[in-house]
KEZA-134645 format. One record per residue (C-alpha): residue number from 1; residue in one letter; x, y, z. Coordinates in Angstrom, 3 decimals, m for minus. Layout:
// KEZA-134645
{NUM,A,{X,Y,Z}}
...
END
This chain:
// KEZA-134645
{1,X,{50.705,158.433,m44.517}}
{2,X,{50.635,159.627,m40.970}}
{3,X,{53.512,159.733,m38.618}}
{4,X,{52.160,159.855,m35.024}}
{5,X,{54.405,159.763,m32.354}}
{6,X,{53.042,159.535,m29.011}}
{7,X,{55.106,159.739,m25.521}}
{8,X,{55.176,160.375,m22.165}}
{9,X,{56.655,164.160,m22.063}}
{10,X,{57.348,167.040,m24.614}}
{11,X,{61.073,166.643,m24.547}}
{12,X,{60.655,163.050,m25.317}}
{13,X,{60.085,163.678,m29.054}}
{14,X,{63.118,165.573,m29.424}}
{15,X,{65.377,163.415,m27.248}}
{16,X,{64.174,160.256,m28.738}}
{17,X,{62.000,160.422,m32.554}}
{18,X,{63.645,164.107,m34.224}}
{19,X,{64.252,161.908,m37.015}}
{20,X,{60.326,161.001,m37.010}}
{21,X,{60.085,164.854,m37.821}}
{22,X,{61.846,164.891,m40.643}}
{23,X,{60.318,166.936,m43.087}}
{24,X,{62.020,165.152,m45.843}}
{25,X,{59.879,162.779,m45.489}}
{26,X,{57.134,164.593,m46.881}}
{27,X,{55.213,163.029,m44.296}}
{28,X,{52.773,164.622,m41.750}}
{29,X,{53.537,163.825,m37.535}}
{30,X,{50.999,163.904,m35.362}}
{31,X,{52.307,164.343,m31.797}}
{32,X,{50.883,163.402,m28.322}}
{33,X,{52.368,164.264,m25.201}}
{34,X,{50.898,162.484,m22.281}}
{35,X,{51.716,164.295,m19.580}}
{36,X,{50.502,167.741,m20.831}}
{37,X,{47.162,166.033,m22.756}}
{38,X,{48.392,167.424,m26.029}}
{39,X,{47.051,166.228,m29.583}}
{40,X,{49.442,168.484,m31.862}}
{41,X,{49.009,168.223,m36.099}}
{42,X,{51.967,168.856,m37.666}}
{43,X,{51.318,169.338,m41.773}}
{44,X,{53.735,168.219,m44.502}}
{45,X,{56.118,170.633,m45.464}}
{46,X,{56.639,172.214,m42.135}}
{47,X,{60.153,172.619,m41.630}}
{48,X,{62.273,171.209,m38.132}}
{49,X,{62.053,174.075,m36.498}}
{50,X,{58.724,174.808,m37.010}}
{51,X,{57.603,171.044,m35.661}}
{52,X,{59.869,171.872,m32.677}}
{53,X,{58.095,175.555,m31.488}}
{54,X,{55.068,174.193,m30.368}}
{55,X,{57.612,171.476,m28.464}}
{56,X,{59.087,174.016,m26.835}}
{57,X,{55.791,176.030,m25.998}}
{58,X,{54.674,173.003,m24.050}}
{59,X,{58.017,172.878,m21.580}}
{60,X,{57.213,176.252,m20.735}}
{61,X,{53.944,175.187,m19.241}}
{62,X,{53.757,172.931,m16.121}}
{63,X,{51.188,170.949,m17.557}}
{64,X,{49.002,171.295,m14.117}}
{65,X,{45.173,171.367,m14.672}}
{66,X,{45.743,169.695,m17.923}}
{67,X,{43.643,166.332,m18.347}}
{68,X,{46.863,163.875,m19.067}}
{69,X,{46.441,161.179,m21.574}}
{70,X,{45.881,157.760,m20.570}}
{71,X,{47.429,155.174,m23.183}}
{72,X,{43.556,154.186,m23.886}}
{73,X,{42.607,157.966,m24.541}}
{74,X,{45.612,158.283,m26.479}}
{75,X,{44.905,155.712,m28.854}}
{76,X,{41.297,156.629,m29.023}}
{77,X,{42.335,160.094,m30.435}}
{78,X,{44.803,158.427,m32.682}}
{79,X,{42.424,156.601,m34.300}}
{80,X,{39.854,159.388,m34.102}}
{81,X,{42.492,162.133,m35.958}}
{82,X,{44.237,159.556,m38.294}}
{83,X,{40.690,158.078,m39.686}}
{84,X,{41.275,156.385,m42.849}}
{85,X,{44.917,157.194,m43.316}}
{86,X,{47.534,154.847,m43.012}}
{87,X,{49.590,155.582,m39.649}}
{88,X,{52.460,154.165,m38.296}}
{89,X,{52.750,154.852,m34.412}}
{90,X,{55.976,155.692,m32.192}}
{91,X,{56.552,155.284,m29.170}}
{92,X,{58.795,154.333,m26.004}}
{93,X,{60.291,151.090,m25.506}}
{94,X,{58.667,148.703,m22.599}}
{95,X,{62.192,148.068,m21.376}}
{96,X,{62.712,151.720,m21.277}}
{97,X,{64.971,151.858,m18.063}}
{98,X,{62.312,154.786,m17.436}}
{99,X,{59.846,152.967,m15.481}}
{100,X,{57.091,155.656,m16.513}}
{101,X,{57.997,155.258,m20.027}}
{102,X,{58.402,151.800,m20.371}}
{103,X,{54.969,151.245,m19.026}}
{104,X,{53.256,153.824,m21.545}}
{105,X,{55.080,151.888,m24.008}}
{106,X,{53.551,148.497,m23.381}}
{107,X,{50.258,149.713,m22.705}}
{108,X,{50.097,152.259,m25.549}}
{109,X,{50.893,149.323,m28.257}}
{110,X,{48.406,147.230,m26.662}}
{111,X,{45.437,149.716,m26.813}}
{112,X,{46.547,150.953,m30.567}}
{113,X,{44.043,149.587,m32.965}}
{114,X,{45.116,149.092,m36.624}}
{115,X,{48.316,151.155,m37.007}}
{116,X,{51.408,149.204,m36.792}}
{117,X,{53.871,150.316,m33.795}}
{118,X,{57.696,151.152,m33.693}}
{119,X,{59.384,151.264,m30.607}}
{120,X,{62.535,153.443,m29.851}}
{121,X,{65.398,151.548,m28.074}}
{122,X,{65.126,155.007,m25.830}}
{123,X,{67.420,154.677,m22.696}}
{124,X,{68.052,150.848,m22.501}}
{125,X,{71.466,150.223,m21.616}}
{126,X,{71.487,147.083,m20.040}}
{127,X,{71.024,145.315,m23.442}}
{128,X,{72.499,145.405,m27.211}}
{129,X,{69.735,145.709,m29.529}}
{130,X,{68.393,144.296,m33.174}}
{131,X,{66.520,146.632,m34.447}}
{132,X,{64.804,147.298,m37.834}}
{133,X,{65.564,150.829,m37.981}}
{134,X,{68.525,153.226,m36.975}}
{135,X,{68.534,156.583,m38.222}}
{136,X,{72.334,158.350,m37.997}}
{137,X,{71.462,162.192,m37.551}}
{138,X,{72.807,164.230,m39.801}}
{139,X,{74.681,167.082,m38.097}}
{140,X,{72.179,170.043,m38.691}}
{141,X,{69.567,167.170,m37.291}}
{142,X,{72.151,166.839,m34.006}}
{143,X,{72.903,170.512,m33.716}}
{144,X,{68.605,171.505,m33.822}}
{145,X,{68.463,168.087,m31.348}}
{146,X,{71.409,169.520,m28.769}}
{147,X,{70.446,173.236,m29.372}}
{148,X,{66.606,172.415,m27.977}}
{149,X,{68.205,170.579,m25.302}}
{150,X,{70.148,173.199,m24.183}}
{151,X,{67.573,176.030,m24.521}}
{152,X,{64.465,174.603,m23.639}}
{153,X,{65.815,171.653,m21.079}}
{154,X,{67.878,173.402,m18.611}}
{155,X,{65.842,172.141,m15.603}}
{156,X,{66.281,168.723,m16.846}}
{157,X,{70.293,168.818,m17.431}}
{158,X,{70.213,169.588,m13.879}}
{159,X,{68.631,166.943,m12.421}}
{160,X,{70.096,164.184,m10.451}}
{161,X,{71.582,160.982,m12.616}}
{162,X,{68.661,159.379,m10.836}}
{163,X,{66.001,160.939,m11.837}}
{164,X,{64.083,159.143,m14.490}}
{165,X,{63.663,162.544,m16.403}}
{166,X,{67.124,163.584,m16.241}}
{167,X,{68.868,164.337,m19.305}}
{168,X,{71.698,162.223,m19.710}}
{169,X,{74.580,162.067,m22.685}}
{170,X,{73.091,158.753,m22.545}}
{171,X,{69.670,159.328,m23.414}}
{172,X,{70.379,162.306,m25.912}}
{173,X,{71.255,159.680,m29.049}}
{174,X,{73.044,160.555,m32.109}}
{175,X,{71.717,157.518,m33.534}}
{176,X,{68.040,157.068,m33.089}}
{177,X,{67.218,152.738,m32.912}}
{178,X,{63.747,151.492,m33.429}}
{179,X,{62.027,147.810,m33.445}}
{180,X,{58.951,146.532,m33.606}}
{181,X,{57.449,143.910,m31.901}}
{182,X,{54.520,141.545,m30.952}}
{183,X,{52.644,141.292,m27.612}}
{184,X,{54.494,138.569,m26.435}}
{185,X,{57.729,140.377,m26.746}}
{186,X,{56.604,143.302,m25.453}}
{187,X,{55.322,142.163,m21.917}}
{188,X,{58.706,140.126,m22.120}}
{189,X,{60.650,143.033,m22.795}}
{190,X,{58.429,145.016,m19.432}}
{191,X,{58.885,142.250,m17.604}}
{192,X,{62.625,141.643,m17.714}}
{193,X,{62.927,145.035,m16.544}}
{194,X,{60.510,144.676,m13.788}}
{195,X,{62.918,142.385,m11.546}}
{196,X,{62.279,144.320,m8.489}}
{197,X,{58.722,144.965,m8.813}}
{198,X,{55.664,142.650,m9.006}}
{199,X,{55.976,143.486,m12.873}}
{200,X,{58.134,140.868,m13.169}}
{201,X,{55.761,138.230,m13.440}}
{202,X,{53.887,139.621,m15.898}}
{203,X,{54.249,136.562,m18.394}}
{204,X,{55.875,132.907,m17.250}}
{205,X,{59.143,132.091,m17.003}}
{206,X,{60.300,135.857,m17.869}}
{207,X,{63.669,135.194,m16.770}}
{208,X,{63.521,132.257,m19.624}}
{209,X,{65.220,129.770,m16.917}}
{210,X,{63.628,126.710,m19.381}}
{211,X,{65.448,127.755,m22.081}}
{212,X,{68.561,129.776,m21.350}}
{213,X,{71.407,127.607,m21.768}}
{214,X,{73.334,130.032,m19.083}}
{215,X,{70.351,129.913,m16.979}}
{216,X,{69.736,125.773,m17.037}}
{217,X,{73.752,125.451,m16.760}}
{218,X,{73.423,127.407,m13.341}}
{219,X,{70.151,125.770,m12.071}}
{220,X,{71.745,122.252,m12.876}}
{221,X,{75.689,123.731,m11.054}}
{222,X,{73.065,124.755,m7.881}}
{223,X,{71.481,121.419,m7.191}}
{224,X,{74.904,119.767,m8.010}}
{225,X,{76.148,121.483,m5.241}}
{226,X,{73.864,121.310,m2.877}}
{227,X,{73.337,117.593,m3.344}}
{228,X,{77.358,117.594,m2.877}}
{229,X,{77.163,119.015,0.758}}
{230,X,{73.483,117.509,1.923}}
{231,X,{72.069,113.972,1.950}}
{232,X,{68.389,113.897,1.507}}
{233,X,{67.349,112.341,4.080}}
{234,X,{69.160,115.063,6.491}}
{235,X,{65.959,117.251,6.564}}
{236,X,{63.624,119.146,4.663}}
{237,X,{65.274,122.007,2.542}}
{238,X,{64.062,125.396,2.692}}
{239,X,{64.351,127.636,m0.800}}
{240,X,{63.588,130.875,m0.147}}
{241,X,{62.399,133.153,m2.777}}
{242,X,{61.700,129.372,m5.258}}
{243,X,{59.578,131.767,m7.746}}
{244,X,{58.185,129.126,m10.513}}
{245,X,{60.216,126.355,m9.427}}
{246,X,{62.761,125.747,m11.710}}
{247,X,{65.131,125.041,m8.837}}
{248,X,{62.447,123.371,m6.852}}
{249,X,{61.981,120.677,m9.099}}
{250,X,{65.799,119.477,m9.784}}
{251,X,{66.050,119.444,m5.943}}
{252,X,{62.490,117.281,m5.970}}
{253,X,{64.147,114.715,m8.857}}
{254,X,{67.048,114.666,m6.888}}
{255,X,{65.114,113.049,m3.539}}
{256,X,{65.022,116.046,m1.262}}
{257,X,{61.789,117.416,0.952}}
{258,X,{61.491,120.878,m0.009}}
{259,X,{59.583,123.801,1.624}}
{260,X,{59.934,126.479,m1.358}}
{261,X,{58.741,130.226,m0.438}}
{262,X,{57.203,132.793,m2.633}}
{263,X,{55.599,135.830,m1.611}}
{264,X,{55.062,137.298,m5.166}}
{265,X,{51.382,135.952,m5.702}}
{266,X,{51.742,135.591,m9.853}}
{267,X,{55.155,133.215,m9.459}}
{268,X,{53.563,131.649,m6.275}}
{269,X,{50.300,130.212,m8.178}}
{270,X,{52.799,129.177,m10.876}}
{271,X,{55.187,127.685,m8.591}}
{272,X,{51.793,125.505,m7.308}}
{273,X,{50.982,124.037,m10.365}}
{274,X,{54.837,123.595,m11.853}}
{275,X,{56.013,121.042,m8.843}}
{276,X,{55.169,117.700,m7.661}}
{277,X,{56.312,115.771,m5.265}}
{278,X,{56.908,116.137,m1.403}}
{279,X,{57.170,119.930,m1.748}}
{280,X,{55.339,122.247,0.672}}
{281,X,{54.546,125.844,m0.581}}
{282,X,{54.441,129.043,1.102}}
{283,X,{53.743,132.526,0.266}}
{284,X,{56.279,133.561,2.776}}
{285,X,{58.627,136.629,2.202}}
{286,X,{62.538,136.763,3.644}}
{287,X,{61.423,138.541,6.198}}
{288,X,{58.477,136.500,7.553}}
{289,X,{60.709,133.438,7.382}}
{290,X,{63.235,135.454,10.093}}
{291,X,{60.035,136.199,12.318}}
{292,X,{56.760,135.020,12.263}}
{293,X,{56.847,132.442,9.997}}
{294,X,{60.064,130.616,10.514}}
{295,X,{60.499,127.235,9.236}}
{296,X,{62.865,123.952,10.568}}
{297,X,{65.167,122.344,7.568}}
{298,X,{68.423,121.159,7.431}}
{299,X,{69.649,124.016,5.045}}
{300,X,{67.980,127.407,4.058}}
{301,X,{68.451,127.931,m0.091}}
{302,X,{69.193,131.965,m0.263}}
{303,X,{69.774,131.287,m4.340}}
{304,X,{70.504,134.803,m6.383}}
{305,X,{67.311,136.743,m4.249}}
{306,X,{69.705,138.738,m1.916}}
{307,X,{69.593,141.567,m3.941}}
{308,X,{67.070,143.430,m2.663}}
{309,X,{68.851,145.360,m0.068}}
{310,X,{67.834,143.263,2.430}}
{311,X,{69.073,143.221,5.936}}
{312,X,{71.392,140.693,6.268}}
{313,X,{71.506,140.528,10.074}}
{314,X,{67.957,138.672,10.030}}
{315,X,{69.797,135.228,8.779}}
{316,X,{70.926,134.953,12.351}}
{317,X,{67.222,134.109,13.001}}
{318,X,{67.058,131.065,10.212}}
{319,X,{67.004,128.017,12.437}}
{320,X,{69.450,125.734,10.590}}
{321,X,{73.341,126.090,11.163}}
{322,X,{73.843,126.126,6.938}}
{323,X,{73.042,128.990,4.437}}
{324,X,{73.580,128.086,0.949}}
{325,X,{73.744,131.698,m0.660}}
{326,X,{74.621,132.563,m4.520}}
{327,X,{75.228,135.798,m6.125}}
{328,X,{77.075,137.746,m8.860}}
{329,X,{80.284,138.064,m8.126}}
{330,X,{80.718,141.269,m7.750}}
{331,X,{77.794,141.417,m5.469}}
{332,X,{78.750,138.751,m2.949}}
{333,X,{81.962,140.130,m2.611}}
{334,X,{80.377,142.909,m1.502}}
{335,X,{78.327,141.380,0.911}}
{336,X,{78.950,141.921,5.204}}
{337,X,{77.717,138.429,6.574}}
{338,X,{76.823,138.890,10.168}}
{339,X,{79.532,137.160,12.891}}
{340,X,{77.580,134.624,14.243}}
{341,X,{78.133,132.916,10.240}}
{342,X,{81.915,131.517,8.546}}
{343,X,{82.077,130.638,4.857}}
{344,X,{82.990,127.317,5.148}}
{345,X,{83.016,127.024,1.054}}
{346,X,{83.205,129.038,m2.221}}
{347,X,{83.151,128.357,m5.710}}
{348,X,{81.815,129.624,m9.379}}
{349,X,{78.497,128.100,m10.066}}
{350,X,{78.591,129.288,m13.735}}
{351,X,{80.973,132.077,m15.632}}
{352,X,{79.837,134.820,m17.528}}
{353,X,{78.583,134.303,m20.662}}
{354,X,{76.585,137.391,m22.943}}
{355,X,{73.033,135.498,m23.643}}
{356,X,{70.411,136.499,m26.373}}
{357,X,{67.061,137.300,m24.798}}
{358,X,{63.339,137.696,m25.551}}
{359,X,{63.943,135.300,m28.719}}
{360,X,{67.451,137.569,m29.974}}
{361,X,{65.357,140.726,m29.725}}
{362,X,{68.609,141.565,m26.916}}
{363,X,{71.867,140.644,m25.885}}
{364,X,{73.456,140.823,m22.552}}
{365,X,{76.277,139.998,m20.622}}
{366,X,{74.899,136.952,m17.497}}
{367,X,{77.568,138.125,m14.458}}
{368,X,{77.940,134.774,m13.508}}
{369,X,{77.288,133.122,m10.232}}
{370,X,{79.137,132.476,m7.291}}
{371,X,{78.090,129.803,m4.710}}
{372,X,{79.124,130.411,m0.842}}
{373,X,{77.992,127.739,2.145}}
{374,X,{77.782,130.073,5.350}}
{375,X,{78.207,127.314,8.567}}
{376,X,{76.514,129.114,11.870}}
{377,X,{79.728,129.238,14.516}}
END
């Protein structure tokens, strides 16, 4: 039996699979590090510090002029050095926080043939995990873990919290978590972590608003209140930002003329074929709606997208005197609406709740949502 563990950078083995290189497993780890283009062959029997030299070799190199590892080359020299022998492969998580890692995770798995893969949790603190294995380190483990850290890492302890390579008390685990998973669960994991990027659209409905009950408690609390505030037959209804339509199609049942927006192309094909009715699309952004492409309703629907760091003098430019805007909480408190705009009402859409997701692989806590109706002056 093979071990191979394969990831994005050199420290990455230490920080995240040391108990992979066990030698008391009597197993033998093949490593490959990405970045540097590395295929290392680590016999049975070696002991830790022995599997950790060549580790540390590697972070004294640069790695420039190497030929880097793609996740297809990489699992074509798996297969190629592993042959007949059973392997299991390691290797990040695709909702690695660690955009770089979580990518080589999901594409990694998907180009490994035959070997099963395990996933470490890795830095993924938005979630609670159920995993199948976690591995407490014994303290010689932790003190061999901390001691390469803090002799071969140095550059990385001092880089900013930001930095996706930083070493954080976070990411340097005393308990090392692992899952595996299925395709489907992997692009869902990517994708949930992908809510700022087009990566987020990677499979339908990733935000699982068909089958969350938080999710289809706030959808169903939205329409409520718009229909409270906005007879149908007032205008057409803009929804800015109406990604598959989950919203569009409650306000569609509930009689109103809807111009839903979506500039993400994957969500805005979707959004096409999920609604029916008198519903106009467009693959307008926020932005193009406050210039070039501005469109006449009797409301504009700003429904948990403003937060994107977008510039929130531009709603002066809607033409409709109401804004029906929802948030977190904590976000919308946060919020500066420009002067020419009053709240003229407030209230919670739906509380907090902590959610399962990507079928109980994670739980969460949902922030809740907070509904405000800005009235132009």
């Amino acid at each position: 039996m093979i071990d191979v563990v394969a990831v994005t950078r050199p420290e990455d083995v230490v920080v995240d699979f040391l108990s992979v290189l066990d030698p008391g497993s009597g197993r033998e780890v093949h490593l490959v590090i990405a970045d540097r283009g590395a295929y290392l062959r680590l016999p049975a029997g070696v002991p830790l510090a022995g599997r950790l030299a060549p580790l540390a070799d590697l972070l004294q190199t640069s790695g420039e002029g190497a030929k880097p590892f793609s996740p297809g080359s990489a699992a074509d020299a798996i297969a190629l050095e592993t042959g007949d022998v059973a392997a299991t492969v390691w290797t990040h998580s695709p909702a690695d926080t660690r955009e770089q890692r979580g990518q080589w995770g999901l594409e990694l798995s998907a180009a490994v043939r035959r070997a099963p893969v395990r996933h470490a949790v890795g830095d993924a603190h938005w979630f609670q995990w159920r995993t199948e294995l976690d591995v407490r380190l014994e303290q010689a483990s932790l003190d061999a873990k901390l001691d390469f850290v803090n002799t071969h890492c140095a550059d990385l302890l001092r880089l900013d919290d930001e930095d996706e390579n930083a070493l954080l008390t976070r990411r340097i685990q005393s308990v090392e978590r692992f899952f595996d998973s299925d395709p489907d669960e992997r692009a869902r994991l990517f994708a949930l972590m992908g809510s700022l990027s087009p990566d987020a659209a990677l499979v339908p409905d990733p935000w699982e608003f068909a089958t969350s009950a938080y999710e289809i408690e706030r959808l169903d609390a939205t329409a409520a209140w718009v229909r409270g505030h906005l007879d149908p037959v007032a205008g057409r209804v803009i929804e800015v930002g109406a990604c598959e339509g989950a919203l569009t199609r409650r306000l569609l049942d509930d009689g109103y003329s809807v111009d839903a927006t979506e500039p993400n192309p994957s969500f805005l094909a979707r959004l096409r074929e999920n609604v029916e009715g008198d519903a106009r699309i467009h693959p307008h952004s926020f932005e193009e709606l406050t210039t070039t492409r501005r469109l006449t309703g009797s409301a504009y629907l700003l429904i948990e997208m403003l937060y994107y760091d977008q510039d929130l003098t531009l709603l002066d430019r809607f033409p409709t005197d109401r804004l029906f805007v929802s948030m977190e909480p904590g976000k919308l408190a946060a919020q500066v609406w420009p002067a020419a705009w009053t709240i003229e009402e407030e209230l919670e859409l739906v509380l907090p709740r902590v959610e399962t997701v990507v079928g109980g692989r994670a739980y969460l806590r949902k922030r809740g949502s907070r509904g405000i109706l800005l009235r132009r002056r």
